[in-house]
N, C-alpha and C positions, 0 to 999 in steps of 0.2 A: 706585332705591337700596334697598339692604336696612336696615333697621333689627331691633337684637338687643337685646332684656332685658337689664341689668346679670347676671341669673341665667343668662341663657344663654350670655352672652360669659363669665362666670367658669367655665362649664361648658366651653367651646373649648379655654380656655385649662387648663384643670386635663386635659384630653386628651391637647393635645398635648405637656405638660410630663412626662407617665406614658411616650408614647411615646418619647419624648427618653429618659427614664430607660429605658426597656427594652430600646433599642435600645446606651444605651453599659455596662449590664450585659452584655448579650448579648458583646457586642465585649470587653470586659474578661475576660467567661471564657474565651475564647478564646483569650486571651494566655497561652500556657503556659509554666513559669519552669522549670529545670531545676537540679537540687540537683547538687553540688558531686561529690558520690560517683555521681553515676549519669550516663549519656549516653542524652539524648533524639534517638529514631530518627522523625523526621518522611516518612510513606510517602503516595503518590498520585500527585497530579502539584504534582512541585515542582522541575519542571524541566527544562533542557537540559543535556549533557556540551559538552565544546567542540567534538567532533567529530556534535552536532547529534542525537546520539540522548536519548531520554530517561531521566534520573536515576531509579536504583530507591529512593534514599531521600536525606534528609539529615540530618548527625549533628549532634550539638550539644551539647557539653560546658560547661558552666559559660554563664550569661544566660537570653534568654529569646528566645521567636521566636510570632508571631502565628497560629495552623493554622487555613487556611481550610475552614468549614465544610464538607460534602457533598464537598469533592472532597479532602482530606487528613486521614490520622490517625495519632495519635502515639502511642510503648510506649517504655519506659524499660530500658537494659541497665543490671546492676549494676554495680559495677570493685570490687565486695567481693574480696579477694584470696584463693583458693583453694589451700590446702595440699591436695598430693598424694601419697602414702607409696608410692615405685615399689619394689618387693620382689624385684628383678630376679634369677635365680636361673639356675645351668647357662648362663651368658653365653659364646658361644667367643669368645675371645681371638684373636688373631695366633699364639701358638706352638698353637692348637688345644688349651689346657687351658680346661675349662669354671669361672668363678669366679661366685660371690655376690655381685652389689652393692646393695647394702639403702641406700636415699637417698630425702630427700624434696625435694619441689620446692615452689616457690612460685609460683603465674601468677593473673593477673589479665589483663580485656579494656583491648587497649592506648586510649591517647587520641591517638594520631600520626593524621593526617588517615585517611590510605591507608588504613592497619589498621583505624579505626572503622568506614568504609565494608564491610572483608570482615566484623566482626563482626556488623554490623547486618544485612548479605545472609545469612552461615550458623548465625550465633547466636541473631539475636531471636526469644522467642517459647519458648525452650529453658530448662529449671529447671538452677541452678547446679550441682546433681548431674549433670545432665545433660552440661552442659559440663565438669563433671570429671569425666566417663568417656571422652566425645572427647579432653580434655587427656592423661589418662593413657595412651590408647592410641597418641598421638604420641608420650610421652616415653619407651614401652617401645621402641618400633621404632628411634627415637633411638639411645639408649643402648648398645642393640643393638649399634648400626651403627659406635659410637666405639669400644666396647671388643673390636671386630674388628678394629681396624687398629690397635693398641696392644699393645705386650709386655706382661705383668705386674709386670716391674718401675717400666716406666716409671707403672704407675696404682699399685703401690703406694710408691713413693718419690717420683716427681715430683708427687704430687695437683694442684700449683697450672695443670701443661700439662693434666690427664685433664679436671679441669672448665673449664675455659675452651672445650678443645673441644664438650665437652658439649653446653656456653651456645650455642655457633654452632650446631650443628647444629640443635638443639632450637628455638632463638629462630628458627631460620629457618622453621623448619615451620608454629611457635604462628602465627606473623603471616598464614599463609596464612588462618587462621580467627579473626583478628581479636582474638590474643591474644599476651600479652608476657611472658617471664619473669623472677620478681623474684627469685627464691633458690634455688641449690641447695647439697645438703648429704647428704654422703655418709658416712654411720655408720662403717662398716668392709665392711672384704671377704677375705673366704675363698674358696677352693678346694677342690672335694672331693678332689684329689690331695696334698695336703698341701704344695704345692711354696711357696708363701707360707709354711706354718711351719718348712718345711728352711732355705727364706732365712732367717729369723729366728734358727734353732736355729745357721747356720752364722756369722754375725755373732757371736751370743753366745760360741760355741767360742773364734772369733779373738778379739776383746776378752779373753777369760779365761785367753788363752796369752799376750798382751799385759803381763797385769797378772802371769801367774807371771817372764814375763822379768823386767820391771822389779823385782819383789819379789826374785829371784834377783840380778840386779846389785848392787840396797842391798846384800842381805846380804852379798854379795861385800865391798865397798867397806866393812861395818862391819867384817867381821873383820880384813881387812889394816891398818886403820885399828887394831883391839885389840890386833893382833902387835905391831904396829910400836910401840905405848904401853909393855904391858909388856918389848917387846924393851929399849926405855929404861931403863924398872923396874928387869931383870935387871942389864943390864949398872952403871948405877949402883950398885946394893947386892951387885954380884960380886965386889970386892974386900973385903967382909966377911963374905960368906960364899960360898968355894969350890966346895963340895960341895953347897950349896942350890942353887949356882947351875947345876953339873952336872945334878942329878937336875931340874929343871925341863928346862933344855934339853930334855932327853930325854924329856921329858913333853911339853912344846911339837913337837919332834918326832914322838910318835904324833898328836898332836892334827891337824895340817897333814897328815898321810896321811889321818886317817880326815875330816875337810874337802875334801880331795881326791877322794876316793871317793864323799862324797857328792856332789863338784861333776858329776863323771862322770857319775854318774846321774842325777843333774838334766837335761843334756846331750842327755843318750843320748834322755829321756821327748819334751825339747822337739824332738829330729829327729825322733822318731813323730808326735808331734802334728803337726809343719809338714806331715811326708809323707803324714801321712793327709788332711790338711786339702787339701792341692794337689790328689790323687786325686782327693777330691769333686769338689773344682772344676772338675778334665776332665770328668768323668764327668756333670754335671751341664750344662758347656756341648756334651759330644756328644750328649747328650740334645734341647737346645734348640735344636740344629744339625737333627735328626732331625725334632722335631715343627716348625718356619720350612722343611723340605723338603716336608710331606706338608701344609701350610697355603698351599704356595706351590703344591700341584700341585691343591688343594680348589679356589683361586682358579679356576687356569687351566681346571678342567671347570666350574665355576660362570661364567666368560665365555663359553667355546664353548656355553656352553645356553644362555643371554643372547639371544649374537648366533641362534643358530638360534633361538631363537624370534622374535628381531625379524625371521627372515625368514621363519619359516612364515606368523605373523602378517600383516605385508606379502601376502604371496601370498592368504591367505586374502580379506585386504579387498580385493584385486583382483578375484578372483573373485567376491564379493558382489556389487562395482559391475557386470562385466559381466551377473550374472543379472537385476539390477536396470535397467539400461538396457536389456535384450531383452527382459522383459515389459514395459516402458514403451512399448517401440516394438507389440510385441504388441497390446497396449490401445490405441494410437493408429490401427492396422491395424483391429482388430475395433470401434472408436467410428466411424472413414469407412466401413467397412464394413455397421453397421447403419445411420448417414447416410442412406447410398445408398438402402437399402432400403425404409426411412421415406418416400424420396422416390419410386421405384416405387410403394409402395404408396401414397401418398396421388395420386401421378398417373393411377395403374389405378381408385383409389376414382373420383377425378373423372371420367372417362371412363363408368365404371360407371355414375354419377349419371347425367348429360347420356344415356346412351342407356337407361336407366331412362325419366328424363321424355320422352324421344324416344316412345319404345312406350309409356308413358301416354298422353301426345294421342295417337298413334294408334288407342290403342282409346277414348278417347274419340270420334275421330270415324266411328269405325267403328258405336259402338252409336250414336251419331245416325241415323246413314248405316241401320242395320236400322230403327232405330226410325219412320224419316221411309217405309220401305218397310213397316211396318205389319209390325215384326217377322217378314217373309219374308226369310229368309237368304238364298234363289237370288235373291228381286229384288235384294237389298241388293248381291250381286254381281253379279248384269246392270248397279246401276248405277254399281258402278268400275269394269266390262271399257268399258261404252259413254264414261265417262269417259276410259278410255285410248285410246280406239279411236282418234283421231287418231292420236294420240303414233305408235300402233302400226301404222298406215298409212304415215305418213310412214317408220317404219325400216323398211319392208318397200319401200318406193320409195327413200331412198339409197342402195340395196343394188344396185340397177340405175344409177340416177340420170347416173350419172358415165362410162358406159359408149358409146365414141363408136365408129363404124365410119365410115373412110375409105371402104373399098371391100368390097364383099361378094362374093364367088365362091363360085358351087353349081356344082357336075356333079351334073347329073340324070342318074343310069340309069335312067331310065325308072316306069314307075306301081309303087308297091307292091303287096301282096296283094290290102289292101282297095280297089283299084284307084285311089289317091291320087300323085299325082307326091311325089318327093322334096322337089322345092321350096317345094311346098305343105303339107308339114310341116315343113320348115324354120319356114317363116314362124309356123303357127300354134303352135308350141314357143316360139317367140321369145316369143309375145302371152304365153301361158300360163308365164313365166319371172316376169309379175308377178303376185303372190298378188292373185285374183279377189275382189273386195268382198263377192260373199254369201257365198263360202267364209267371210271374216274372223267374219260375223255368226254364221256357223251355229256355229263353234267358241264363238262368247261365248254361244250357246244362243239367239241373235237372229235376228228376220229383218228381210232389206233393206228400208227403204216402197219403197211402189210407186212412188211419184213419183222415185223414183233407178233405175227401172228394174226388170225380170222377169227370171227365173232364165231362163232358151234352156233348151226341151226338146232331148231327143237327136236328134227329126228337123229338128227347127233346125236344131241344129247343124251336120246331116249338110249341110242345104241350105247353108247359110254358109260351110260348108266347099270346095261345088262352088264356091260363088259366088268364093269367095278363089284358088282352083286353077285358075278361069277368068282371075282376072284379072291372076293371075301369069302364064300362059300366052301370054297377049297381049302382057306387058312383053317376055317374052322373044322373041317372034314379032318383036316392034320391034326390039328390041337385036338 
C-alpha cells in the first residue's frame, strides 16, 4: 500500500481540479456563438453530402456550434446590406434607341440554406467593397439584358412590369454568389434622342387641345344660355319700347355674326391641331416600325453568331481532345518503349557482370598457374596445353572413332616409284589419318617420355614399311 501526506493528497487533489478546470475552459472556447447579423462559415472537415463526397463548409445563421480543434475553422460573413448606385447609360432598348437608366439597388448575403453554401464557397474571405463591385457587375449586365427586350414605352409608363423583371433576372444571378436582392429603385430615365421627351411634349399637346375643346363648348353653351335671357328681356320690354327694341335686335344681330366667325376660327385652329397631332402620330409609329425592323434583324445576326460560335467552339474542343489523346498514347508508346530498354540494358548489364567475374577467376587462375611455374610464362603454358592434352587427344580419336569398314577393296597396279605397292600405302595413310602422339607433344613445345615410347627414325621407318608391305602381300597371296 501506498501511504500519502495530508500535504500531498491536498496537492493531487488541487492538480487534478486545475486540469478539470482547463480542460472545460479549453472546451468552452471552442464553442463558438454566432450573432444574429452575420453567418458563421465553419471549414475543414465537417463532413459528408448525401451523395458521400465531402462538404466544403457549413453555415450557420443564428446559435452556436462546437469547432473542433486542429481539423476545423471558422470566418464570419456580414448580411450588412449593401446599396449599389447602377448609372446605366446608352442602354439599347428593343426599338434600338440607346436610354439612361440611373437606379440604385439594395442586396445583402442571402440566409436560404442553398444560397449560404454559394456564398460561403465564392464570398468568404472577400471585403464588402469587394462584394459590391462583383454585385454591381451582375446588376449592369442585368439590366442590360431587361431593357433589351423592352419598348420604351413600356419601361416608361408601365414601371411596375420594368422592375419586376428586373428583380428576376438580377435575383437569379445574385443567388448564384450567394446573394439576394432587397430593393430596387429607379430615379428617372432619358434618352439621348429625345423620343421620351416628344412622348411627353405630345401628351401635353393633346391634353391642351382637350381643355381648349371643353373651354370652347362652355363658352358656347354660356352665350346661347345669355341670348336666350336677354332674348326674354327684349321681347318682354318690346311692347314699351318699339324702337329700342329694333335697334338692339339688330345689334344682337351683328353680335351672332361676329360669335359666329369667331366660332369658325376656333374650328378651323382645332382641325390643324388634331391634323397635325395625327401626322406625328404616323410619323412617329413609322419610325418605331423601322427601328422593331433593324432590331429584329440586329437579333437574327446576333443568333447566327451565337449558333456559329457554339459550333466553332464545339469543333475546337473536339480537336483539343484528339491532340490530347494522341500524345497520351504517344507517352504510353515512348514509357513501354524506354521499359523495354531499361530491361535490355539491365539484362546486357548482368550478362556483362557474370562474364566480367568469369575472366576475373580466370586470370586469377592463370597468374597462380605462372606463379606455381616460377613466373615462366612458356611453362605456365606447357602447363595448360599438357592439361589439355587428353581432352585434345580424345577429339582427335572421335574424329576417326566411329568410322566402321564392312569390307575393303584395293586394286593394286602394281609397286610405286619408290618401289612401295599401292596397298601398302593404302594401309600406312589409313595408321597416319590418326594424329601421332609425339606430333601432339611437339606442337605443345613437349616431348613424349620415353616410357610411352621413341620417335621411329626414317630408316625405321623405311624397314617397317617393308615389314608392313610384306605382310600385306602375303594376306593377299592367301586371299
Amino acid at each position: 500500500m501506498i501511504y500519502m501526506t495530508p500535504g500531498g493528497l491536498f496537492g493531487l487533489i488541487s492538480a487534478i481540479v486545475v486540469i478539470v478546470f482547463m480542460v472545460l475552459a479549453f472546451i468552452v472556447s471552442r464553442i463558438k456563438k454566432c450573432p444574429s447579423d452575420k453567418i458563421m462559415v465553419v471549414y475543414g472537415k465537417v463532413g459528408q453530402n448525401t451523395d458521400g463526397s465531402d462538404k466544403s463548409a457549413a453555415c450557420i445563421h443564428g446559435g452556436a456550434k462546437f469547432v473542433y480543434p486542429f481539423i476545423q475553422a471558422y470566418e464570419y460573413l456580414d448580411l450588412t446590406p449593401l446599396s449599389i448606385s447602377v448609372d446605366l447609360t446608352k442602354a439599347l432598348s428593343r426599338q434600338n434607341i440607346r436610354i439612361d437608366v440611373p437606379s440604385r439597388f439594395t442586396v445583402g448575403i442571402s440566409t436560404e440554406p442553398n444560397v449560404m453554401m454559394n456564398a460561403a464557397e465564392r464570398l468568404l474571405g472577400l471585403q464588402l467593397s469587394e462584394i459590391q463591385e462583383l454585385a454591381k457587375d451582375i446588376i449592369f449586365g442585368q439590366l442590360r439584358l431587361v431593357i433589351a427586350t423592352m419598348d420604351i414605352e413600356e419601361i416608361n409608363t408601365n414601371r411596375d412590369k420594368f422592375l419586376e423583371a428586373v428583380s428576376d433576372n438580377v435575383e437569379t444571378e445574385l443567388k448564384k454568389i450567394g446573394l439576394r436582392l432587397i430593393n430596387v429603385n429607379v430615379t428617372d430615365i432619358n434618352d439621348e434622342s429625345g423620343y421620351i421627351e416628344a412622348l411627353g411634349k405630345e401628351a401635353a399637346a393633346k391634353a391642351i387641345n382637350d381643355a381648349k375643346k371643353s373651354v370652347a363648348e362652355k363658352n358656347r353653351d354660356g352665350s346661347i344660355g345669355e341670348a336666350e335671357a336677354l332674348r326674354d328681356q327684349r321681347i318682354q320690354v318690346a311692347t314699351a319700347d318699339a324702337l329700342a327694341i329694333e335697334g338692339e335686335n339688330n345689334s344682337l344681330g351683328d353680335i351672332s355674326k361676329s360669335n359666329a366667325t369667331r366660332r369658325e376660327i376656333e374650328a378651323e385652329a382645332l382641325r390643324r391641331a388634331t391634323a397635325a397631332e395625327k401626322i406625328a402620330t404616323a410619323k412617329a409609329l413609322e419610325e418605331s416600325y423601322l427601328a422593331e425592323k433593324e432590331a429584329e434583324l440586329a437579333r437574327a445576326n446576333r443568333e447566327k453568331a451565337s449558333l456559329e460560335a457554339d459550333i466553332i467552339v464545339k469543333s475546337e474542343i473536339d480537336k483539343q481532345k484528339k491532340v490530347i489523346e494522341a500524345e497520351a498514347i504517344a507517352e504510353e508508346t515512348r514509357r513501354k518503349a524506354r521499359g523495354e530498354a531499361d530491361a535490355i540494358y539491365a539484362k546486357m548489364e548482368a550478362e556483362g557482370r557474370g562474364m566480367l567475374e568469369i575472366l576475373n577467376k580466370q586470370a586469377e587462375g592463370f597468374t597462380s598457374i605462372v606463379k606455381a611455374a616460377n613466373n615462366d610464362t612458356n611453362s605456365a603454358i606447357r602447363l595448360l596445353i599438357a592439361d589439355k592434352l587428353e581432352t585434345l587427344v580424345g577429339i582427335q580419336v572421335e574424329a576417326i572413332k566411329n568410322l566402321k569398314f564392312d569390307k575393303i577393296t584395293v586394286w593394286d597396279g602394281g609397286n610405286t616409284k619408290d618401289g612401295t605397292t599401292q596397298t601398302a600405302n593404302f594401309a600406312s595413310n589409313l595408321m597416319r589419318a590418326i594424329p601421332p602422339m609425339q606430333d601432339l607433344f611437339a606442337m605443345a613445345g613437349l616431348e613424349l617420355p620415353s616410357y610411352l615410347g621413341k620417335e621411329i627414325k626414317p630408316e625405321a621407318e623405311d624397314k617397317s614399311k617393308e615389314v608392313m608391305e610384306t605382310k600385306v602381300s602375303n594376306v593377299e597371296k592367301k586371299d
